[in-house]
Backbone as CSV, one residue per row, in Angstrom:
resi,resn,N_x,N_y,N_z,CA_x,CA_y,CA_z,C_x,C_y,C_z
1,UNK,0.836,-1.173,0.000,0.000,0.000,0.000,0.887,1.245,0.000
2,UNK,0.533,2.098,-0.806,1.291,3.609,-1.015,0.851,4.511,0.181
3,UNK,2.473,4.484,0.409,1.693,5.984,1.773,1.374,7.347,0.858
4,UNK,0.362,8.071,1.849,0.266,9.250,1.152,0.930,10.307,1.279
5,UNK,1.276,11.140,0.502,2.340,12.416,0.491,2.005,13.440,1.896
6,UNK,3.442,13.552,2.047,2.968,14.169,3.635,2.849,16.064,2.896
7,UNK,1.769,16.320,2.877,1.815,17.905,2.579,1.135,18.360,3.632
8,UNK,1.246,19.766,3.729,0.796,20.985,4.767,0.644,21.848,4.657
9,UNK,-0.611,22.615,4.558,-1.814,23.545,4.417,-1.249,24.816,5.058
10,UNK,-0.841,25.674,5.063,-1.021,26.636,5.659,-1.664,27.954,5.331
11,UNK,-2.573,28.643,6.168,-3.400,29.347,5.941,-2.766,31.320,6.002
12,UNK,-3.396,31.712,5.327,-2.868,33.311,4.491,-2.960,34.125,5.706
13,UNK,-3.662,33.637,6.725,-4.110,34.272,8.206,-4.246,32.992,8.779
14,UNK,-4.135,33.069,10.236,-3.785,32.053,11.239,-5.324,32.469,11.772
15,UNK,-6.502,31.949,11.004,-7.558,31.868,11.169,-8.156,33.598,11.260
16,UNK,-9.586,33.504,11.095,-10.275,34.892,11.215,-10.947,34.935,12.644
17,UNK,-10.569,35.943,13.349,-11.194,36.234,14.302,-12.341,36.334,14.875
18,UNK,-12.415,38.063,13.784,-13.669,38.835,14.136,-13.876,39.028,12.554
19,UNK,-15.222,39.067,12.397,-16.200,39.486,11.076,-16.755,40.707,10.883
20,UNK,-17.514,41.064,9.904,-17.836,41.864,10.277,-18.905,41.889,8.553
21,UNK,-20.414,41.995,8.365,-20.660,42.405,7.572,-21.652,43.516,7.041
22,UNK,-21.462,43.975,5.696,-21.976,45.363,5.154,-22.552,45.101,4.187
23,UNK,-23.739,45.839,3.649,-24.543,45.604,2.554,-24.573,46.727,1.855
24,UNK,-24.478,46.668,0.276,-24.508,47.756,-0.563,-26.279,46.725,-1.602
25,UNK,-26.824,47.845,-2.188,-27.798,47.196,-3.213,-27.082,45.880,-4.063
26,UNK,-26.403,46.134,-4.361,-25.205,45.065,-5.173,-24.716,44.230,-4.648
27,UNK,-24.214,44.373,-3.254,-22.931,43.513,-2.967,-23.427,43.555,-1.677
28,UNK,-22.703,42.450,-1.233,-22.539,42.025,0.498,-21.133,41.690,0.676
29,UNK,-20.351,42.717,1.953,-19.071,42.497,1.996,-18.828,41.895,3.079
30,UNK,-18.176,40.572,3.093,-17.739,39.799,4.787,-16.266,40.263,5.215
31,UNK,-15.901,41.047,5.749,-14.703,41.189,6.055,-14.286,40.507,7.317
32,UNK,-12.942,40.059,7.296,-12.501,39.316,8.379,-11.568,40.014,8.730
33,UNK,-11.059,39.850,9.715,-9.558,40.132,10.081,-8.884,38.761,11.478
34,UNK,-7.957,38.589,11.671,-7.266,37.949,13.141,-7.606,39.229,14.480
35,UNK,-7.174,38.196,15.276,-7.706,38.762,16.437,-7.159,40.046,17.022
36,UNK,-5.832,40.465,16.526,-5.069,41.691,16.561,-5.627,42.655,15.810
37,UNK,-6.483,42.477,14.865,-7.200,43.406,13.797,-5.534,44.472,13.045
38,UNK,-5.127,43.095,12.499,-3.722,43.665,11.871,-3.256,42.928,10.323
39,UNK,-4.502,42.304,10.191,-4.456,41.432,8.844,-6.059,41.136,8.639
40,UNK,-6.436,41.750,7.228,-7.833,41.904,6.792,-7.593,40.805,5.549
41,UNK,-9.042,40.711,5.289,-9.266,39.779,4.223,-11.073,40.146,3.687
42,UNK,-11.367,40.293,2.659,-12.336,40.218,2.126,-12.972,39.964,1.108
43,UNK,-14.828,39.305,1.359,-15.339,38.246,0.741,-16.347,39.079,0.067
44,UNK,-16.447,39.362,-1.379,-17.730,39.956,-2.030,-18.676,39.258,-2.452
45,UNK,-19.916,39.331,-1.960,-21.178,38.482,-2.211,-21.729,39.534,-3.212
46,UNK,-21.680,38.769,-4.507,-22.751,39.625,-5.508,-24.297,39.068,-5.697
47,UNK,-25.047,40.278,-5.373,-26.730,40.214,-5.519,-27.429,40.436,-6.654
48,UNK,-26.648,41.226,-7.707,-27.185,41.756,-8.528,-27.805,40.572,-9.575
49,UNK,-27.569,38.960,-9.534,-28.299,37.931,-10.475,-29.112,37.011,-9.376
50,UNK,-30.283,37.269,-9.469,-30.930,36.400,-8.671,-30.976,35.003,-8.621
51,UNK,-30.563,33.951,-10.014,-30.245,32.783,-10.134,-28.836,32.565,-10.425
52,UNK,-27.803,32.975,-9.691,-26.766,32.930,-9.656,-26.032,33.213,-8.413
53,UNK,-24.963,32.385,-7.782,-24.345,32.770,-6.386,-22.890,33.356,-7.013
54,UNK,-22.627,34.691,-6.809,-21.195,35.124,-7.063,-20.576,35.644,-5.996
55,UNK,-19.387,34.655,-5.407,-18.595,35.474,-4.338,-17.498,35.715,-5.008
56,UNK,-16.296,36.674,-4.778,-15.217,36.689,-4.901,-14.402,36.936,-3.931
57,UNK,-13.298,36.080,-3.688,-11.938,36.225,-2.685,-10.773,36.652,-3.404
58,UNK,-11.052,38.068,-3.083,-9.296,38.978,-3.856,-8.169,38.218,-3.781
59,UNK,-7.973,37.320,-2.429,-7.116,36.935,-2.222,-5.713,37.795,-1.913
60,UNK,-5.918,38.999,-1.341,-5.311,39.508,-1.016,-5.305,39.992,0.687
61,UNK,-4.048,40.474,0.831,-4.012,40.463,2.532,-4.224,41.432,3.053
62,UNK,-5.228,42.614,3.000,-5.125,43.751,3.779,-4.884,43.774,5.001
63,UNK,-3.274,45.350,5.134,-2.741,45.431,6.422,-3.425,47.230,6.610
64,UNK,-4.751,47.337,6.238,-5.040,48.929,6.125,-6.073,49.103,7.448
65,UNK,-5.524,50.348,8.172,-6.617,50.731,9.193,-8.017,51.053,8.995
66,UNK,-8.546,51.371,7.494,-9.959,51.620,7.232,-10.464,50.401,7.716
67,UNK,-9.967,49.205,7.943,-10.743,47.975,7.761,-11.040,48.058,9.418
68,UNK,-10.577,48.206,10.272,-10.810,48.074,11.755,-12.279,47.801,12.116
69,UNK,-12.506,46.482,12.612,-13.644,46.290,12.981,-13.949,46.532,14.464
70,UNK,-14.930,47.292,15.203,-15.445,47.232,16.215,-16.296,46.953,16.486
């Protein structure tokens, strides 16, 4: 029997903390950040097709203070 390849996942943030979400007519934004609120991440939910689910993940790491969730 073949062992399986030892690989390891590591994540872009060491999990999301705190959430936080906002609604535009269009869009629904989930923003996350870690628990330091020092690494953002955000999820766009598009509304605008009613038989259609569109999220997008920028996949990018925001380190910006606009994002500060309270």
């Amino acid at each position: 029997m073949e062992k399986p390849p030892n690989i390891q996942f590591f994540p872009i943030i060491n999990g999301l903390q705190k959430m936080a979400l906002y609604e535009t007519k269009a869009r629904l934004y989930l923003i996350g950040s870690n628990n330091t609120q020092t690494k953002f991440r955000v999820l766009k939910i598009d509304r605008t097709e009613p038989y259609e689910l569109s999220i997008t993940d920028d996949k990018v790491r925001n380190e910006h203070q606009a994002f500060l969730l309270n």
